[in-house]
N, C-alpha and C positions, 0 to 999 in steps of 0.2 A: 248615489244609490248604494254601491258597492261601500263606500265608509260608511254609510248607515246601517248597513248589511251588519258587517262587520264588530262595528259598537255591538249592535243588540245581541250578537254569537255570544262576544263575550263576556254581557251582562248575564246572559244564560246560564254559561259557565260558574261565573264568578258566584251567583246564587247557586244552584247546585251545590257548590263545595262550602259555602257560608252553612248551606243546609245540613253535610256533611259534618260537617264540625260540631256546632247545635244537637244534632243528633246525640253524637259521640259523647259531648259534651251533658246533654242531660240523661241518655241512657247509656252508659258507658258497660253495666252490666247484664247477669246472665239472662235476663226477660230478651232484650231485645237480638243477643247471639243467639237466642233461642229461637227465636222470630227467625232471624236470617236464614236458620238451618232449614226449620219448616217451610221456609219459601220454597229455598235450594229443592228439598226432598219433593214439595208436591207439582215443581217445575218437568218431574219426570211423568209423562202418562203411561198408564198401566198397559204393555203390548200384546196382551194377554184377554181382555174383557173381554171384547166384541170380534177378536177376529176371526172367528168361525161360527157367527152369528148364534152360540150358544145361550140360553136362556142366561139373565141375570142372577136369578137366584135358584141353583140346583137342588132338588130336594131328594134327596138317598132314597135306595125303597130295600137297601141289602145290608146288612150290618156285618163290617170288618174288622179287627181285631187294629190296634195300633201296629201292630209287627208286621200285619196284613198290608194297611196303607202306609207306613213309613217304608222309602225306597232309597237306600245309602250302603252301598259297598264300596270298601275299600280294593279297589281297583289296581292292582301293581301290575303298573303298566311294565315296568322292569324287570320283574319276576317271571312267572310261570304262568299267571292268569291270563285268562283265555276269552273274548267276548264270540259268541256262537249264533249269527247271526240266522235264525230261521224264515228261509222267504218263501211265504204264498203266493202264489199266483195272483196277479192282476189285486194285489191291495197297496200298490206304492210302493211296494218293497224296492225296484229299481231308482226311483230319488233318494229313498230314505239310504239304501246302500252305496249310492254315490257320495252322500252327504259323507256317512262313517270313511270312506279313503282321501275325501276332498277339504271338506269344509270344517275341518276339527283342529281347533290350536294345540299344536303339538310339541312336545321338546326336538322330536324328530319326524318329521310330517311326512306320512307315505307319498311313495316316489312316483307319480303315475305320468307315464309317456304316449306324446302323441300316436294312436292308430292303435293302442292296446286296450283290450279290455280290462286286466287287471293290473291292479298295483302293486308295487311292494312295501308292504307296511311292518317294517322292521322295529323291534325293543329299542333302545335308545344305546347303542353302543356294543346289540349284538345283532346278529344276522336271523335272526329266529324271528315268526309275528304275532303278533299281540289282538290280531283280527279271526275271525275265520267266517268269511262270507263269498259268496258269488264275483267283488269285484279284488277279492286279496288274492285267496287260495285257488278259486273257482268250483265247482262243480265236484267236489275233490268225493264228498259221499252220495255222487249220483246227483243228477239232475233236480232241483226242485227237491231235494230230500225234507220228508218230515220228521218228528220228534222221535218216531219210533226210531228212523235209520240215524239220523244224529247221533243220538244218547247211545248209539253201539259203534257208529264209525268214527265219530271224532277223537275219542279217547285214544282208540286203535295210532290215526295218523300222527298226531302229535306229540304220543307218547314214546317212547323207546320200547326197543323190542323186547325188554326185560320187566319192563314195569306191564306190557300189553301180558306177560304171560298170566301176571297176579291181580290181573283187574279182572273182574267179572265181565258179562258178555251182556250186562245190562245195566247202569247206575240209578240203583233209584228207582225203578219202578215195583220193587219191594223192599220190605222193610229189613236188608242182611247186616249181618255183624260187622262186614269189613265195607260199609258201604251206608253211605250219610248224605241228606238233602239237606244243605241250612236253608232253612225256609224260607227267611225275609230277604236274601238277599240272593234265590235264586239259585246258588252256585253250587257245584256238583264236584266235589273229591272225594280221595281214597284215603283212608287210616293205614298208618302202616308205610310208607310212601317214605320215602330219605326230604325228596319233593314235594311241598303240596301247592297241587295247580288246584286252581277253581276253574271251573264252564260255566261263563254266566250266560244264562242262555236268552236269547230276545229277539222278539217279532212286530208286525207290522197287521191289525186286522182292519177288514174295511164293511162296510154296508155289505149286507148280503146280496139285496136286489142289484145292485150297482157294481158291487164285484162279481157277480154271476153274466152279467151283461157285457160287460169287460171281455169277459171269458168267452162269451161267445162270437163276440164279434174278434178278438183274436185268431179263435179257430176257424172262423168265417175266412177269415187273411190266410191259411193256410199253417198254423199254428198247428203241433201235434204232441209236444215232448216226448216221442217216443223213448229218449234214452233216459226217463224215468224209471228208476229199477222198482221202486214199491217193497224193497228186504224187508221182510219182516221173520223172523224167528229164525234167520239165517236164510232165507231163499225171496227168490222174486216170484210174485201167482202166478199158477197157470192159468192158462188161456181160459179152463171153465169157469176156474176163479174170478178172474176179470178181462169177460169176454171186450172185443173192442166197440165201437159205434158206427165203425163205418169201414168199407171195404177201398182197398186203392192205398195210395199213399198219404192223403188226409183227409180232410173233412171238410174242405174249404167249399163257399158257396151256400152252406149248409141253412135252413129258413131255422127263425128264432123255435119253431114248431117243430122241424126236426132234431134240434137242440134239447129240448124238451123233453120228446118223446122217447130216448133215451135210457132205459133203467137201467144201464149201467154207464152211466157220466160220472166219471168222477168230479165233474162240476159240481153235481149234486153236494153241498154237506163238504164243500172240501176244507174248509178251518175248523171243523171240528174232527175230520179226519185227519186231519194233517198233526193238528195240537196233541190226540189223544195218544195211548201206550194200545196200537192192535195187538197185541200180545195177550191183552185180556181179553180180547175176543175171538181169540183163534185166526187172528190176519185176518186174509180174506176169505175166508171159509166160511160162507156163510150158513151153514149148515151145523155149528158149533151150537149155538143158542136162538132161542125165540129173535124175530126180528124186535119188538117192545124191549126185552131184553136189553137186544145189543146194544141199541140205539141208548136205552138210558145209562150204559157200562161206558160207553163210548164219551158222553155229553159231559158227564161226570166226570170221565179223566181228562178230556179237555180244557173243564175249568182248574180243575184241582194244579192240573202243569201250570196253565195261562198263569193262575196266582202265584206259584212259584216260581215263575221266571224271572229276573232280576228284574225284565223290563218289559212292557207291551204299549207301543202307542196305538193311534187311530187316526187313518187317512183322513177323515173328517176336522180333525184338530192338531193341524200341523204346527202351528203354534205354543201351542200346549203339549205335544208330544216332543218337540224341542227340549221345553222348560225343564220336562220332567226326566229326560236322559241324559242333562245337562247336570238337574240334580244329583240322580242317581247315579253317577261316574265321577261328577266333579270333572269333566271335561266340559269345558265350550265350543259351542261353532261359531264359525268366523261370520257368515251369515245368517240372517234369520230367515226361516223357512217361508215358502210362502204357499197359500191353499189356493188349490186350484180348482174351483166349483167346475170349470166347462171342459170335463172328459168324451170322452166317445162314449162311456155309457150315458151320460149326461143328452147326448144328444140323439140318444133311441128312445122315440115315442111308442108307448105301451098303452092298451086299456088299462081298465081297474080288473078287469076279470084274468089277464095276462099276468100282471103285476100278482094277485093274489097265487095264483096257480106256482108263481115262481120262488112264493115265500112259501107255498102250502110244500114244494121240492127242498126249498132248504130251512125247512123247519128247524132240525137241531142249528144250526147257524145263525137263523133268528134268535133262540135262546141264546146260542153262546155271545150273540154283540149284543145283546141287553144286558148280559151279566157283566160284559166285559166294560161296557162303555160307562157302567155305573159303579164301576172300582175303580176305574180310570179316572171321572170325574171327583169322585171322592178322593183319592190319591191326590188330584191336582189341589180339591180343595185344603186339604189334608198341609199338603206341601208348602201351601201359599201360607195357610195359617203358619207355621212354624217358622216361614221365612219373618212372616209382621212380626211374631211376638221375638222374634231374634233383633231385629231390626228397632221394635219396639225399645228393648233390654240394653241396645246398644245407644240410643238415645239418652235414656235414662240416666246412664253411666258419664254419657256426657255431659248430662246439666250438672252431675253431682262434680265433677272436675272444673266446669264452668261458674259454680258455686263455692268450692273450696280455692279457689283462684280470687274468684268476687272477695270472698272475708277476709282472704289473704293480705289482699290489696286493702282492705280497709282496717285493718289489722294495723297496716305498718305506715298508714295514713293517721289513725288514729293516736299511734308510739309515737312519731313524728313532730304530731300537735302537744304531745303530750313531754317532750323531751324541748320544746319550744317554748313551753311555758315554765318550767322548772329552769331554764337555763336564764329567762327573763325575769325570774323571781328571784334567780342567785347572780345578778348581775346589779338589779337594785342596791 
């Protein structure tokens, strides 16, 4: 049985490679290397389509400029450039910041030690870092800082105390002489400078209903961030400014209806507070402008930043928020992300009359993830097209090399035959 076995292995074989040969033999050119590649290429499936159970065919409802949706800075990780990591509350911002000091193939990969919360994520060959987020620097402009305090503190830290004297005390949220937003790619320097650092600045948004829910059941846990400064125009509010929600030391225990009832949460609307410049609103004062007003001063600068940021993904498309920060850096992660549908807010049942009251609370956040999620999606598509027709163009290139190869060979096949018969004609 076993030599019978055996014979027929290697009758198997033996055809196989007869087949091989045959092959070689009557397609020897660029049709069938062409064939082979296409195999190659559609042997990979696309990690991207269905992993966030996104619709198949996206259809825009916003119209973006190319400069809008192309997302590619040149990143010197070597130099002076700076990534400025803005985290929200309860939207993933803690994986995605883990991902940025862990999971990044690096020339020089931050250093992170057991029992510490931050890393040390050093330039390649200096002692200075190339990160500034929660798990590099830490907390360095306050707790949870948003774009107001950023765009005034981070300059401050990183910069030396002579260039801190000639930088303005805001970049960018006017249009000044000595003072420049390059738009597509997010990044924020000084004219005038011996140095030019860029701040690419980048965030993390998630579902309104679902990061509100988050946030409550955090604070439910005894969550408070009290050492949130809130700087705005150089000072932190006062207390009439932004009274608190509860008396004692936190809020824990508190019913989703206590949460709620609240008007001054800064649950409420916190990614569009967070993203916007309060400078044009008078901080927290809200006695500066109509509420309609503010509210649309606010919404407005919210998007207007979000699009200039170098980068923004979405808790909801971890995948896709990979792709596209992979793009946009030209840095890789070592792993691929993965989406995690079953959160704690995932598992707080809500009416429809609940659910609505909590979207009717963070109305402007409603708008800003709709705005946000359909430049995001465009981006991706945006980015994927440029990747095929790149991908496309390098194909092409290849059959035309596979083809000047082909005639080559039949060139010197045909000189051959032809130097075969005149030698046969002069030997007669």
């Amino acid at each position: 049985m076993d030599d019978k076995s055996n014979k027929l292995l290697l009758a198997l074989v033996m055809l196989f490679l007869f087949a091989v040969i045959v092959l070689q033999y009557v397609c020897p050119g660029t049709e069938c290397q062409l064939l082979r590649l296409q195999a190659f290429a559609s042997s990979h499936a696309d990690p991207y389509r269905t992993e966030d159970e996104s619709p198949p065919r996206f259809v825009a409802r916003l119209n973006f400029t190319d400069a809008e949706l192309l997302r590619k800075v040149d990143f010197n990780i070597k130099g002076d450039d700076l990534i400025v990591f803005l985290h929200i509350q309860k939207t993933g911002g803690t994986t995605f910041g883990r991902h940025l000091v862990r999971n990044i193939q690096l020339e020089q990969p931050c250093e992170c030690k057991a029992g510490q919360k931050k890393c040390t994520c050093h330039r390649p060959g200096k002692r200075e870092t190339w990160l500034f987020s929660r798990f590099s620097t830490g907390w360095s402009c306050g707790l949870h800082a948003d774009w107001t305090e950023l765009t005034n503190c981070v300059p401050s830290i990183v910069d030396s105390k002579k260039e801190v004297k000639l930088r303005p005390t805001s970049c960018c949220k006017s249009k000044k002489a000595h003072c420049v937003c390059r738009d597509p790619e997010g990044a924020y320097q000084r004219r005038g400078a011996k140095k030019r650092r860029n701040f690419y600045y980048i965030t993390i948004l998630r579902d309104p209903v679902s990061r509100y829910l988050s946030e409550w059941r955090h604070v439910q846990r005894g969550a408070t961030w009290k050492a949130s400064l809130h700087v705005c125009d150089g000072r932190s509010p006062t207390i009439e400014e932004l009274p608190s929600c509860y008396t004692g030391d936190d809020w824990s225990g508190c019913s989703l209806k206590e949460f709620m009832d609240c008007p001054y949460n800064l649950a409420n609307n916190r990614q569009v507070r967070m993203l916007s410049d309060l400078t044009l609103v008078g901080c927290y004062n809200l006695s500066v402008m109509p509420e309609e007003q503010r509210n649309k001063v606010l919404l407005d600068s919210a998007k207007e930043n979000l699009k200039c940021m170098a980068f923004f993904g979405l808790t909801e498309f971890q995948r896709k928020t990979q792709y596209l920060f992979e793009k946009t850096f030209n840095m890789n992660f070592i792993s691929p992300f993965t989406q995690y549908n079953n959160t704690r807010a995932s598992s707080v049942e809500i009416d429809q009359q609940t659910q609505k009251r909590i979207e009717a609370l963070n109305f402007l956040d409603m708008e800003l993830y709709e705005y946000a999620k359909d430049l995001f999606l465009q981006r991706y598509q945006y980015t994927r097209q440029k990747d095929h027709q790149e991908a496309r163009r390098k194909r092409q290139e290849q059959r035309k090399i596979l083809k000047t190869r082909h005639a080559h060979k039949h060139d010197q096949t045909d000189n051959a035959t032809t130097d075969y018969v005149e030698d046969v004609e002069k030997w007669r």
